[in-house]
C-alpha positions as CSV (number, residue, x, y, z in Angstrom):
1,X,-15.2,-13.8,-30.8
2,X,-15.2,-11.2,-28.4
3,X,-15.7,-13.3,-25.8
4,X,-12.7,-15.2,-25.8
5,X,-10.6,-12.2,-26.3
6,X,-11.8,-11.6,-22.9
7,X,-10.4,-7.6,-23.2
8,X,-12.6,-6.4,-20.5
9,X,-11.8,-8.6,-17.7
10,X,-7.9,-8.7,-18.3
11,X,-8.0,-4.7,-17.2
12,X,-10.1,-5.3,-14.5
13,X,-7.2,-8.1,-13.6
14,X,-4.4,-5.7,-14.1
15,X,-6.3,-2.7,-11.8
16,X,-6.8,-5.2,-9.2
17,X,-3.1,-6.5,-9.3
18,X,-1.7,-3.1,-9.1
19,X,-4.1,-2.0,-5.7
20,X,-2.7,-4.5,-3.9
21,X,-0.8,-3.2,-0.9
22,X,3.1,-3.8,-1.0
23,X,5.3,-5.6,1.7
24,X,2.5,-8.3,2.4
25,X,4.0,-11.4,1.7
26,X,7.9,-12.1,0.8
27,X,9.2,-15.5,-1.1
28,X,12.1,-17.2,0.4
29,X,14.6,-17.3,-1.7
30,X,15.9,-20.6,-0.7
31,X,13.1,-22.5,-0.1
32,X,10.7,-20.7,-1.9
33,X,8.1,-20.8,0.8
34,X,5.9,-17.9,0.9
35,X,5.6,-16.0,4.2
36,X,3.3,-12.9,5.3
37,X,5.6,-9.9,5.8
38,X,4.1,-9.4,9.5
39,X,4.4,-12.7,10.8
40,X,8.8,-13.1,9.1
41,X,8.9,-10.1,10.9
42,X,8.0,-11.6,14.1
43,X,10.4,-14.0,13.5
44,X,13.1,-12.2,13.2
45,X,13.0,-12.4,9.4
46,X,14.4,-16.3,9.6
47,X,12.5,-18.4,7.3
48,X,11.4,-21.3,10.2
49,X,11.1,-24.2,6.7
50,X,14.9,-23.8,5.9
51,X,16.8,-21.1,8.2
52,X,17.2,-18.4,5.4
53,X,18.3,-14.8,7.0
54,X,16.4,-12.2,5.0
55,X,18.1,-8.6,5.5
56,X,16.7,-7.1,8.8
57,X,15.7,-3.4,8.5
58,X,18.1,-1.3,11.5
59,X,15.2,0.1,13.4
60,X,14.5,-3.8,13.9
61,X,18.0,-4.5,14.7
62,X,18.5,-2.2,17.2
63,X,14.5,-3.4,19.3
64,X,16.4,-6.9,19.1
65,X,19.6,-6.0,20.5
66,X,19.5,-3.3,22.7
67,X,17.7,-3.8,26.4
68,X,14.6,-1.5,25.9
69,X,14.8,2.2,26.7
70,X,18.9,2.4,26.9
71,X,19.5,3.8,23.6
72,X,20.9,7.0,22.8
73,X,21.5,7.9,18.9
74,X,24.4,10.1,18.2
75,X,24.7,12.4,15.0
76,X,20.9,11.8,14.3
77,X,21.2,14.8,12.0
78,X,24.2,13.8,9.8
79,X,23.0,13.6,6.2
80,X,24.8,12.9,2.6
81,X,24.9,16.2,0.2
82,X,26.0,16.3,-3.4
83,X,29.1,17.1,-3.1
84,X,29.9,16.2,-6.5
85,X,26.6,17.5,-8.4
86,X,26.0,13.4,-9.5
87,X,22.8,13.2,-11.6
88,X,20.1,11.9,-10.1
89,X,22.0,11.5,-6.3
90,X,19.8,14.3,-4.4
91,X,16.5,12.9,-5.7
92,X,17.5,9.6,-4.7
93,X,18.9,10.6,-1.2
94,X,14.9,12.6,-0.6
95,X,13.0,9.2,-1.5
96,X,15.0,7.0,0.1
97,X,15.0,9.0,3.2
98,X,11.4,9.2,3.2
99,X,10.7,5.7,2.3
100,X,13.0,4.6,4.9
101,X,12.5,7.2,7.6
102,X,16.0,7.2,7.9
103,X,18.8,10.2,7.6
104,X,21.5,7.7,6.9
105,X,22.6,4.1,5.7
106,X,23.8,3.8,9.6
107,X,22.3,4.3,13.2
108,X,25.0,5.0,15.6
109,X,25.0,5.8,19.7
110,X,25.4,4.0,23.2
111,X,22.9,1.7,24.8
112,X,22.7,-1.0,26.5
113,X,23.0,-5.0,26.0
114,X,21.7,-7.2,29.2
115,X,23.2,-4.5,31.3
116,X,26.7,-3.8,29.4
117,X,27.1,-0.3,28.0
118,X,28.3,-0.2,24.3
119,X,28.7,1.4,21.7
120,X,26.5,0.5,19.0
121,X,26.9,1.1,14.7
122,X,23.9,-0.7,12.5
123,X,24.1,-0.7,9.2
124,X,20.7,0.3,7.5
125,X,20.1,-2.6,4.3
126,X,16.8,-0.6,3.3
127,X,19.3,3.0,2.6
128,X,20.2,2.7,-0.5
129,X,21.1,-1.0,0.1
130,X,23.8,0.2,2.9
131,X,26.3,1.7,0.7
132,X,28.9,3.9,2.4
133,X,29.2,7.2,1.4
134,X,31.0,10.2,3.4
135,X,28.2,10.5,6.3
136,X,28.5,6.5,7.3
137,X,32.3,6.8,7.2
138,X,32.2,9.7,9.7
139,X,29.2,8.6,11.6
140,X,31.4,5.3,12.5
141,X,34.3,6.9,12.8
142,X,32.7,9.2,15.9
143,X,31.1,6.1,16.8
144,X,34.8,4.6,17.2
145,X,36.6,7.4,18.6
146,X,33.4,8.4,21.4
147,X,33.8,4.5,22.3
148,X,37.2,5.2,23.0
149,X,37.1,8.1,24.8
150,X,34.4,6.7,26.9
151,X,36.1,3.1,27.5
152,X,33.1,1.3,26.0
153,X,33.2,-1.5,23.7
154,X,31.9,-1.9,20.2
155,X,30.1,-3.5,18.4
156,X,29.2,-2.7,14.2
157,X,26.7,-4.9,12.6
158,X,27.3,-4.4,9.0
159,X,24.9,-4.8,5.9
160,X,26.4,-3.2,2.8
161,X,26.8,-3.1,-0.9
162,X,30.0,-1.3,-0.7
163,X,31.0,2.5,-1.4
164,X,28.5,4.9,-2.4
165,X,29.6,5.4,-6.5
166,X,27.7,9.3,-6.7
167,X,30.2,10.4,-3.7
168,X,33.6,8.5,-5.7
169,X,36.8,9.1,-3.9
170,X,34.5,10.6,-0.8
171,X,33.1,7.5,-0.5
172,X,36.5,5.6,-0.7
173,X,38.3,8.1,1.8
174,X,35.7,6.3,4.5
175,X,37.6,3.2,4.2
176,X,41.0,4.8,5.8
177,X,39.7,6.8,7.9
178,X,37.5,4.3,9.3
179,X,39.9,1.9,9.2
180,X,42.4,4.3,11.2
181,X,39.9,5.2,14.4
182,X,39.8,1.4,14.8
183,X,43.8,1.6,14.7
184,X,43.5,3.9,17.6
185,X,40.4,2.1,19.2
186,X,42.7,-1.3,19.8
187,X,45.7,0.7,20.6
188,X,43.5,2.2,24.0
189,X,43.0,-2.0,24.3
190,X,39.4,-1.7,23.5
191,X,37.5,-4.6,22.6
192,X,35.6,-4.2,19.1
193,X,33.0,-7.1,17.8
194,X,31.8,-7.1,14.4
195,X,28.9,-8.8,13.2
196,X,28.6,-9.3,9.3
197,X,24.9,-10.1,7.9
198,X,23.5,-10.5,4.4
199,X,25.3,-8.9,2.6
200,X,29.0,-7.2,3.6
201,X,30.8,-6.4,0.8
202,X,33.0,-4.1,-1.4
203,X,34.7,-1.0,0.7
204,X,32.8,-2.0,4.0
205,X,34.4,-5.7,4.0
206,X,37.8,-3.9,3.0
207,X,37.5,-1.6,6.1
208,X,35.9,-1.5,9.6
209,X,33.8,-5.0,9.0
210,X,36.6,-7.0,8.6
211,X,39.0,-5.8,11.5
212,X,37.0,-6.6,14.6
213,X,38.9,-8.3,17.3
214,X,35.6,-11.4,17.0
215,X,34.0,-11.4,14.2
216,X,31.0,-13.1,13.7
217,X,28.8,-13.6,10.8
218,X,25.1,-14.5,10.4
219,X,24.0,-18.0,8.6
220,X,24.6,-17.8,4.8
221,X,25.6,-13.8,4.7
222,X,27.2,-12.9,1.5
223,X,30.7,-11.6,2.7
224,X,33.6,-10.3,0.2
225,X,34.9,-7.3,-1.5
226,X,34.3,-8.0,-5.5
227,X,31.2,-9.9,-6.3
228,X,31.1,-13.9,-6.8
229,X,30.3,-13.3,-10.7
230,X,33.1,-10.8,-11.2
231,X,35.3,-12.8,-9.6
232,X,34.5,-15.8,-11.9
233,X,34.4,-14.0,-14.8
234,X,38.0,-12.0,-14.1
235,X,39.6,-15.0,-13.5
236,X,37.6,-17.6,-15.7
237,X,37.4,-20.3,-13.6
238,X,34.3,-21.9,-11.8
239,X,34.1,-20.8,-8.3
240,X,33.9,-23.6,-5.0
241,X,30.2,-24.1,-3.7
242,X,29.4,-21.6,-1.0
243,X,32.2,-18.9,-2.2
244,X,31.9,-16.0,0.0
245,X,29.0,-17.4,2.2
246,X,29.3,-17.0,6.3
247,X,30.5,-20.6,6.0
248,X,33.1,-20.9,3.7
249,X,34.8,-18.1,5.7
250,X,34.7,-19.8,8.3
251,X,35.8,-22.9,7.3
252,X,38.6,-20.8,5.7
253,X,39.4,-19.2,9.1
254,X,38.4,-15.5,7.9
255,X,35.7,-15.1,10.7
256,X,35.7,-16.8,13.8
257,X,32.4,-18.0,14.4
258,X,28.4,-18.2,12.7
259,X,25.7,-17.2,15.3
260,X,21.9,-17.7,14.0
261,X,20.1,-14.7,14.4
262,X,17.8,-15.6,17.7
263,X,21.0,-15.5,19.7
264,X,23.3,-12.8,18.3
265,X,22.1,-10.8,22.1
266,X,23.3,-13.8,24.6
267,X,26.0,-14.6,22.3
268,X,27.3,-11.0,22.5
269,X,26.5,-10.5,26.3
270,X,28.3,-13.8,26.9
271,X,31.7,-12.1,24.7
272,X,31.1,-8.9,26.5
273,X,31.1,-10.2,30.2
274,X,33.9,-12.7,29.1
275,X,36.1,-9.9,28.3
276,X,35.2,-7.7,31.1
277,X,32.9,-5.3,30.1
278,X,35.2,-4.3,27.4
279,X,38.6,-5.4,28.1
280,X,40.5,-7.3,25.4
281,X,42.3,-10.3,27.6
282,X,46.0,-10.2,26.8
């Protein structure tokens, strides 16, 4: 009988499962085709059976956008405290940082795109899913007000989950103050672009993501404040097909155009040069 039980080789099974390295394969979550992690990355992380934009890691933003060499980070060494003692939040700041080998949900600094100089925010998906706590709001809102001072466009390419919930009213403070540098920025007749990807939401969509002179979104990026399921269940009705996608928004004239991921750098060099290096026309 103690064959069939087969004891033994189920915890060989389960030692073997648990060695196996992470990050080597991810499932597409449209498709469901199974890709190794090195090779999506090499494609930009665009599934090339159905289209699907997985989150791109900042780092891998920026080698895509940015002509090679040009960049130059500003605030590197900005990083979150606990201001308000939240269990839990330090501990969770130290492994993230080290997992990531990031400071901050956000790279920001000046570089340059086919020749254009900019100013340049990414949002960072892989720091604690993008949230925005104190540091991101100021990080962008130097960002903003350097740009400015410089005569530089801008461009923000935002990835977030919303405000950062340990740093409360902090965290919500970022959305004003944010929202007035950009105030400013367009009064000096600066030209901002802001790119949404997978997914904008909560106090970044209510803020800096949403107020970009062009926005543009990436194919099928979740893009809203509250959540498709709170909505629905707040208001207890069934939702249209695609609510909240790139898509939708567009169709509903809340962003002005969709650009697939391979071509986000001419696309934005084309909207640069057409608006002279940073000029908004009119």
């Amino acid at each position: 009988m103690a064959l069939f039980r087969k004891t033994r080789f189920s915890q060989v099974g389960t030692r073997e499962i648990k060695n196996v390295p992470k990050n080597i394969a991810s499932k597409c979550p449209e498709c469901k085709h199974v890709h190794i992690e090195k090779d999506l990355s090499q494609k930009l992380k665009v599934c090339d059976r159905c289209g699907h934009h997985f989150s791109l890691p900042a780092k891998q933003r920026l080698k895509q956008i940015v002509d090679e060499g040009t960049f130059r980070e500003t605030d590197p060494g900005l990083t979150s405290v606990d201001p308000l003692e939240f269990p839990g939040y330090a501990e969770k700041l130290e492994q993230v940082r080290e997992k990531s080998g990031l400071n901050e949900a956000v790279i920001t600094g000046f570089g340059k795109l086919e020749g254009i100089e900019l100013g340049l925010g990414i949002m960072a998906p892989e720091f604690m899913l993008g949230s925005m706590g104190s540091v991101v709001g100021e990080k962008i809102t130097r960002l903003i007000n350097k740009s400015r001072e410089k005569k530089k466009p801008l461009v923000i390419f935002s990835a977030s989950g919303g405000a950062r919930m340990q740093e409360s009213i902090y965290s919500l403070m970022q959305m004003a103050k944010t929202s007035a540098a950009l105030a400013r920025f367009s009064d000096a007749g600066q030209l901002y672009i802001s790119v949404l990807t997978h997914p904008t939401t909560g106090g970044v969509t209510a803020s800096f993501a949403m107020l970009g002179d062009i926005n543009i979104a990436e194919p099928g990026s979740l893009i809203g404040f509250a959540g498709p399921r709170v909505i629905q269940q707040t208001i207890g009705q069934k939702l249209p097909e695609g609510f909240q996608r790139a898509e939708f928004l567009l169709e509903h004239g809340f962003i002005d155009r969709i650009v697939e991921r391979k071509n986000l750098k001419k696309e934005l060099a084309l909207l640069l040069k057409f608006h002279q290096g940073g000029e908004k026309v009119g």
